[in-house]
C-alpha positions as CSV (number, residue, x, y, z in Angstrom):
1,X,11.7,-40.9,17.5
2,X,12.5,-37.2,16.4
3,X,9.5,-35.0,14.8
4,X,9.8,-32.4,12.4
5,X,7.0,-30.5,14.0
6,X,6.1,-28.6,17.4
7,X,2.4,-28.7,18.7
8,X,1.6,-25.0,20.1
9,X,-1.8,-23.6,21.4
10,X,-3.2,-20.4,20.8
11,X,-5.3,-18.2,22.4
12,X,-7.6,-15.9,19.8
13,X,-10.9,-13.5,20.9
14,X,-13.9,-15.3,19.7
15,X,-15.0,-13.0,16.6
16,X,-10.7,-14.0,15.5
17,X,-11.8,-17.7,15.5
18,X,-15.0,-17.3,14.3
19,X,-13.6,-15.5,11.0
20,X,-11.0,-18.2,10.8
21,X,-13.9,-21.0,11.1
22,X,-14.8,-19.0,8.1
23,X,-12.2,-18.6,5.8
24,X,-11.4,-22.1,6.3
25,X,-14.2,-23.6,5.4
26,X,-14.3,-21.5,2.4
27,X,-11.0,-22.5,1.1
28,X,-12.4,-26.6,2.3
29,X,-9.4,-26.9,5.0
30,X,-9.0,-26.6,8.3
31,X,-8.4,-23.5,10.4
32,X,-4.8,-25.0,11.2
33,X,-3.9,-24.8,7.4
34,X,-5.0,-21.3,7.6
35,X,-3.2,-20.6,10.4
36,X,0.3,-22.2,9.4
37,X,-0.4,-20.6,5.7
38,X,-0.6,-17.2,7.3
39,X,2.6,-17.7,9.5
40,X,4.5,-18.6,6.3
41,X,3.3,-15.8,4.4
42,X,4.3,-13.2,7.2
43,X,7.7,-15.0,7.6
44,X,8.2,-15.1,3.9
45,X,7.8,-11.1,3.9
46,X,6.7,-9.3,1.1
47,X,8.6,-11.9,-1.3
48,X,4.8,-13.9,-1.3
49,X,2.8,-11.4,-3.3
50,X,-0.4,-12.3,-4.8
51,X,-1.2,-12.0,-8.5
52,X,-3.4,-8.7,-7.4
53,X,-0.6,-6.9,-5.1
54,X,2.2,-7.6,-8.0
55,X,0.0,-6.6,-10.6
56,X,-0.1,-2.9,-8.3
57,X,3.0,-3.2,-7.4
58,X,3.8,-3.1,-10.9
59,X,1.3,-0.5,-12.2
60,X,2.6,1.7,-9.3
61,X,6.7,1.4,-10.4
62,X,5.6,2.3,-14.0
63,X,3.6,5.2,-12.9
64,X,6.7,6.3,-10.8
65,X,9.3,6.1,-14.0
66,X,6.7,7.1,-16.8
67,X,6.4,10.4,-14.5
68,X,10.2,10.7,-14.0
69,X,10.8,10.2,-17.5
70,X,8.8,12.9,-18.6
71,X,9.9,15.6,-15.8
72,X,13.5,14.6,-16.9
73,X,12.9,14.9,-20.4
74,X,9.9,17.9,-20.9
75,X,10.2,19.7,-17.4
76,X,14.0,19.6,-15.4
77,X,14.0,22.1,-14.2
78,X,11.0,21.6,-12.0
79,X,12.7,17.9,-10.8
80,X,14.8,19.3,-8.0
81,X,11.6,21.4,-6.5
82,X,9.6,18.4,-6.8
83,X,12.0,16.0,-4.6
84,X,12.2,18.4,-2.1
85,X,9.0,18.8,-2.3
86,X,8.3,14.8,-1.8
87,X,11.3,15.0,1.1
88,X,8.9,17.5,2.9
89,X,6.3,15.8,2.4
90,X,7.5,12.4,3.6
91,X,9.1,13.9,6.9
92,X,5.5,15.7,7.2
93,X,3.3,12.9,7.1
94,X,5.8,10.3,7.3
95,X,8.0,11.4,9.8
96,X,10.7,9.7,7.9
């Protein structure tokens, strides 16, 4: 007979499993479902967003285009000081 699944252990501190006693019960599962729901999430990158995180996902993008619209439009020729600016700034604090 062939299964489908794999039993692993896991080793976690205390306060870990404690928190994760937690959130499952609050969600009315068991720390297992918690566990396998967090694997998929991290597996499944940032394509699993919550309503919250795509909602500032969102707000950020149209923040970042209203803004370049207007430079483009009302101020170009401050755009090419501003992206060096941002390039300095990311290598800065970035180190990118």
């Amino acid at each position: 007979m062939s299964h489908s699944s794999k039993i692993v252990s896991l080793r976690m501190a205390r306060d870990r499993f404690d928190r994760l006693v937690a959130v499952a019960d609050a969600r009315h599962c068991r720390p297992s479902d918690v566990i396998r729901s967090a694997i998929d999430a991290y597996l499944g990158g940032a394509s699993v967003l919550t309503a919250s995180q795509l909602r500032l996902a969102r707000i950020g993008e149209f923040q970042q285009l209203a803004l370049d619209i207007i430079i483009r439009e009302q101020f170009p020729e401050f755009r090419d000081r501003i992206v060096a600016e941002t390039d300095k700034r990311l290598e800065q604090y970035h180190g990118a």
